[in-house]
N, C-alpha and C positions, 0 to 999 in steps of 0.2 A: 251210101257212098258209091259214086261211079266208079268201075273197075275200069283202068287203059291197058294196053298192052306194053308189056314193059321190054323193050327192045335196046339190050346189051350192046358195046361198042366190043364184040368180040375180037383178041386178039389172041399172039400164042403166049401161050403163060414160059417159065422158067426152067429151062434147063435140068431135068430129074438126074442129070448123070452131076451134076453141084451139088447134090443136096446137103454133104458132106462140110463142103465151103459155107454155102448160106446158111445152115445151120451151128457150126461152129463161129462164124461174126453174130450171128442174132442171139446165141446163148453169151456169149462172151459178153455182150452191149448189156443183156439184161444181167449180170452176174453183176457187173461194176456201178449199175445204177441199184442193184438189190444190195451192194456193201453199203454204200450211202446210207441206203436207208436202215439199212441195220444198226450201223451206227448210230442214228438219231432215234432210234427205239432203243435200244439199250442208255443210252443217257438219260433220255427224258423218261424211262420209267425209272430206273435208278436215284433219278432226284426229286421224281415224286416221292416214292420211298422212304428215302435218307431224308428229306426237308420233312416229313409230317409223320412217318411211321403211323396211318392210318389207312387202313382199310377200307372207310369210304374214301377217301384221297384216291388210292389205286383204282378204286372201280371208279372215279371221274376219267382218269385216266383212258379207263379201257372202253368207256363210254364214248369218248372222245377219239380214239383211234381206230373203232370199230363202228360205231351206227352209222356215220354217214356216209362210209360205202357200204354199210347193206343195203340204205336209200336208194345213192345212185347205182349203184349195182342193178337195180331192176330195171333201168334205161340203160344204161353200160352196153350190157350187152345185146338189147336191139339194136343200138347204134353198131353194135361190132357186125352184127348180121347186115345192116344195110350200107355203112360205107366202107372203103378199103383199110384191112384193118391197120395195116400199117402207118398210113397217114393218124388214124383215131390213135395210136399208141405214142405218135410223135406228138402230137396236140396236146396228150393230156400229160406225157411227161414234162412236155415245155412250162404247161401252163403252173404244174406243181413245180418245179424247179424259179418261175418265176415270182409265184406267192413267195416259196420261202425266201426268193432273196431279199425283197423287200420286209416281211420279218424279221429274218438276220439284220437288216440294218436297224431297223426300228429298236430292237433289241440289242444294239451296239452300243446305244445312244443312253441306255441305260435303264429301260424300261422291261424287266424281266420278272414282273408278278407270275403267279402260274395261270392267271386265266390266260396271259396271254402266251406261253408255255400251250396249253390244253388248245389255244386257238391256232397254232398253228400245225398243233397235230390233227385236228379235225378237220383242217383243209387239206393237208396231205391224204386224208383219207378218203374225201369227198374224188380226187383224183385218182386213187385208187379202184376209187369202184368203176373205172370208167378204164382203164388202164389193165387190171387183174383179166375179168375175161378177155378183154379183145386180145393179151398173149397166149393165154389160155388156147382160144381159137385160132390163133396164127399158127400152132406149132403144127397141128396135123397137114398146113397148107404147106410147110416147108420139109416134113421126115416124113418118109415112105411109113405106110400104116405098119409094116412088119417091122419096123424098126423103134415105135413108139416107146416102149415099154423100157426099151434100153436107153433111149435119149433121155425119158423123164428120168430113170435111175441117174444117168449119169449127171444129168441136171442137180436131181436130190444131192449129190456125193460130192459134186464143185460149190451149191450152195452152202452144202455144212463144212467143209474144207477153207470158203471164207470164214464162215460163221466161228470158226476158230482164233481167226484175226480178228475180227473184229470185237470182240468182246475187249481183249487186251489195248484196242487201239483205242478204243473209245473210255476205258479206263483211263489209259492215259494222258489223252486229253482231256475227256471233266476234271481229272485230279489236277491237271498244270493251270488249266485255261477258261476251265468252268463249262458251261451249256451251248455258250452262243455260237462258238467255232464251229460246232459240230454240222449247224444249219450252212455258214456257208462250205463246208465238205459236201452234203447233197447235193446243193448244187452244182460244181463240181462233175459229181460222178454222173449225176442226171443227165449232162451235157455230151461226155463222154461216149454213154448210153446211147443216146440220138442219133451220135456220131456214128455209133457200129451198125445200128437199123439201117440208115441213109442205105448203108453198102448193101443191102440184103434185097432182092426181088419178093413181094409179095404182091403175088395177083388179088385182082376180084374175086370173091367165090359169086359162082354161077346158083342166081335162086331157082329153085326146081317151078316155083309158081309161075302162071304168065302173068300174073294181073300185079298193081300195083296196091300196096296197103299201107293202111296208117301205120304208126309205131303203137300207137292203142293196141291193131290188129294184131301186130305183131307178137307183143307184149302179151295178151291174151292169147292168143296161138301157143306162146313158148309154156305158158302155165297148162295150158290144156296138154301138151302133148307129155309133161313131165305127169300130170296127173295120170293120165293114161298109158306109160308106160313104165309096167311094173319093177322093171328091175331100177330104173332111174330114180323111181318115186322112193322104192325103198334105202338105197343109199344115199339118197337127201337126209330121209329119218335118222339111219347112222349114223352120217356127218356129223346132225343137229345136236344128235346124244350125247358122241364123242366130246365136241365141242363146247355142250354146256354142262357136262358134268366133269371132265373130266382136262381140257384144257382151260377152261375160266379159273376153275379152280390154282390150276398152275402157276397164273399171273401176284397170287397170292404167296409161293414158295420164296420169293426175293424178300418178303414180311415175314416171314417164319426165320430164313437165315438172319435178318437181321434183331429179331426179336431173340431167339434165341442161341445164335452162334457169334452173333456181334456186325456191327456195323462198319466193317472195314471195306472200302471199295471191292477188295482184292478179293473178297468171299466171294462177292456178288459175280464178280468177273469169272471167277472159279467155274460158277453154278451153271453158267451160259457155256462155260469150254465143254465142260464136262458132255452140255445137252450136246454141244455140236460135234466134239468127236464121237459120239456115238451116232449121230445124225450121218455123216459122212461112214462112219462103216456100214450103218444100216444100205445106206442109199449104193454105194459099191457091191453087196450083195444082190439088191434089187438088179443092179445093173449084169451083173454076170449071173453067180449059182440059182437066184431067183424070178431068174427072166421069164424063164417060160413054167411058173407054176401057175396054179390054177388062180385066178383075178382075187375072186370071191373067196379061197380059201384063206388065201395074205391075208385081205379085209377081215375077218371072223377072228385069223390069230390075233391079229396087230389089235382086235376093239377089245379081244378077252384081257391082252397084255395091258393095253392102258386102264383100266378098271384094277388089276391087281397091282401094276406099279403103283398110282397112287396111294393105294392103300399103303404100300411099303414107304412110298414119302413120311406119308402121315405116323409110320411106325420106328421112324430112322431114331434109333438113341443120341447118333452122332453127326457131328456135320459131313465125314469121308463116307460114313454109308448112305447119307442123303446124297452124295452126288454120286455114289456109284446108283441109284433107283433113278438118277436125273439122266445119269449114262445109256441108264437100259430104257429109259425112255424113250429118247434121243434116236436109239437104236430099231427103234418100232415105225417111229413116225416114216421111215419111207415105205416099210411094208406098211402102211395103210395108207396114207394118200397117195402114192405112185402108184398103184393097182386101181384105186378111184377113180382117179384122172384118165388113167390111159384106159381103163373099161367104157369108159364115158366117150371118150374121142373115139375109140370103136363101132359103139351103137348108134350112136348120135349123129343122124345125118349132116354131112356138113356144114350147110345153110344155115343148120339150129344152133351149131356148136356157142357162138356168143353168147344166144338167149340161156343155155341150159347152164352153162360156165356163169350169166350172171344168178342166177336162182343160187347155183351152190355157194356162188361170192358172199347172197346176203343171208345165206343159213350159217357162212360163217361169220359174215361181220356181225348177224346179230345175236348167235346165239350164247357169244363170249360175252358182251354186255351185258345181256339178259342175264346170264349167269353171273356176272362178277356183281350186277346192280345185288343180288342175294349172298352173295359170300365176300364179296368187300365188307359192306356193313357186318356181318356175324362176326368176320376176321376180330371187330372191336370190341367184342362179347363174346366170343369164344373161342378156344384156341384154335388154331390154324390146323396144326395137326388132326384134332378129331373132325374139321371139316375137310381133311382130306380124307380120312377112310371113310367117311359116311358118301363123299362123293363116289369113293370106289365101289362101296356096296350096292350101290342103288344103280352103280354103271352095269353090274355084271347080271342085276336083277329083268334090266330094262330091254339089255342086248335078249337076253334068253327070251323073254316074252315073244321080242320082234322075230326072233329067230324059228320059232315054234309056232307062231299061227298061220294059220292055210295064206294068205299073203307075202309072210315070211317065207315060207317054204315053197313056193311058187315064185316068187325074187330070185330064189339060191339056186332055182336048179333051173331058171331061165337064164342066170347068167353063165351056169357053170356051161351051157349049150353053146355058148358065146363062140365060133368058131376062131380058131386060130388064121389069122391073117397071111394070106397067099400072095398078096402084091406089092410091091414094092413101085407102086407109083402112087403117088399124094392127088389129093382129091382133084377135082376140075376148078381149075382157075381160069380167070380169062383179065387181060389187062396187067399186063405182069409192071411193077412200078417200083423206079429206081430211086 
């Protein structure tokens, strides 16, 4: 392929003494388009659940809300690395916001089997993948690097802070109004969402390359450079662990309340409040008393923590001690992906940030699949419970491995090197756009 010169329409990027304003409209936009959507995941797995009480059921589900953005996740984000990412986040929430409304209707009309239930949450997700990184990638363009760590906390602590509402709203509504409302509320909020982006500058990132490349190029570039950089490569493995041994398993806890503590909306709602106020206090410590600890130390507590919590799921006599272990779950989850994230936007030159953002997108869209396609079906065969602490055992076995080989140990102490961030000006933009 012939290489051109790739010659920028250079302009002055945005305002660093705002950062404060555009990032308060862009988290805000994205908080009210992430209630939406919360709400339509908590319904539609709810009534997976409550309609079939089956364990492969649930893992259709999870199938359906996770593979197709691990798919597009690995285009997602070289599109995020080569057009503006702002425009690519307004497109693809549009274009999600428009499927579902046309679903919503089709399913007014009276046609609400669950394939097509399962069909609209696999387009929601397919826009996901495309959507996830490129905000992913926006945020280091908009909050000074020395201030990362505390935006993402605070992020974590306004997102679990909804996450408190919304469980109770969306009870609400399935219980008065059924499923299909809830799709036109997406839309809705999605709208909304667009509406606060519009207001926010984000420039072009500036590619360090001269020459022009395929998105093949790219795409292969993004793989090569996670392979070759150790400490990224190892916290993909993490992720992956986490993720399929230890939250797939999870999506199976709303089948255990209902199997064994009863099938009342109001449990199920319960289980979600529970994770989210502990979510939101997690994510407030991240933001203050845990801002400036060590990255990599968080990540080791928070993977050891989620391996022994499950096991406590799995060992709850009662349904209040199962949501006190959903609590301290809840509680963990920002000390481990808010030190991920923001060590990642650290090392990660900026240019790469979409591609490396989409890799993590699809170790997580698909390692919940993968994992629920295995503990969905068992859920039907064996109890839920002992597949929670066999999950736990084998999480705490897998972490130590990775932890202790010359790999492992050369991950931990490349990142613990990771310097603390001195500047308080956001990466090189250029084309700043209104």
């Amino acid at each position: 392929m012939t290489s051109h010169p790739q010659l920028p329409d250079v302009a002055a990027g945005p305002n660093p003494a705002r950062w404060k304003r555009n990032a308060a409209l862009f988290l805000s936009g994205q908080l009210i388009s992430l209630f939406g959507s919360m709400v339509v995941q908590y319904v539609v797995m709810w009534w997976v659940t409550l309609e079939t009480k089956s364990g492969l059921a649930v893992a259709l589900y999870a199938l359906a809300a996770f593979a197709p953005q691990g798919v597009v996740s690995i285009f997602g984000g070289v599109f995020a690395d080569r057009m503006n990412r702002k425009r690519l986040a307004i497109m693809a929430d549009a274009a999600i916001a428009t499927v579902t409304l046309v679903l919503a209707i089709v399913m007014s009309l009276g046609i609400t089997q669950m394939w097509i239930i399962l069909l609209a949450v696999g387009i929601r997700s397919f826009g996901a993948g495309v959507q996830a990184p490129t905000v992913q990638a926006m945020i280091p363009q908009i909050v000074p690097t020395d201030q990362l760590m505390r935006v993402n906390g605070m992020f974590q602590t306004i997102n679990a802070g909804m996450s408190l509402v919304a469980p109770a709203i969306a009870a609400a509504i399935f219980a008065s109004f059924g499923i299909v409302p809830v799709f036109y509320l997406d839309v809705v909020t999605a709208v909304v969402g667009i509406g606060f982006l519009l207001l926010v500058p984000v420039g072009t990132v500036v590619r360090t390359s001269a020459t022009v490349t395929s998105y093949r190029e790219d795409l292969v570039e993004g793989m090569r450079y996670i392979w070759h950089h150790q400490v990224v490569r190892w916290l993909l493995v993490v992720f992956a662990v986490v993720f399929l041994l230890t939250v797939a398993p999870n999506f199976i806890t709303p089948l255990m309340v209902a199997r064994e503590f009863g099938d009342e909306e109001w449990k199920l709602a319960v289980l979600e409040i529970a994770f989210s106020v502990g979510m939101m206090i997690g994510g407030g410590l991240v933001a203050t008393l845990l801002a400036r600890r060590s990255r990599i130390g968080l990540i080791l507590v928070a993977t050891y923590a989620f391996a022994v919590l499950t096991v406590g799921l799995g060992l709850s006599p009662n349904l209040w001690v199962f949501y006190g272990f959903m609590f301290c779950f809840g509680l963990v989850v920002p000390m481990f992906s808010t030190p991920v994230t923001t060590l990642m936007q650290q090392i990660v030159p900026s240019e790469k940030h979409g591609r490396v953002f989409s890799y993590v997108g699809i170790v997580m869209a698909l390692a919940t699949p993968i994992g629920m396609v295995i503990f969905g079906p068992l859920a039907d065969v064996v109890r839920v419970q002992t597949l929670l602490i066999a999950a736990g055992v084998v999480t705490v076995i897998v972490i130590s491995v990775a932890v202790v080989v010359p790999s492992g140990r050369a991950a931990i102490a490349a990142a613990r090197q990771t310097p603390e961030p001195e500047t308080s000006t956001p990466p090189d933009i250029v084309g700043s756009d209104r």
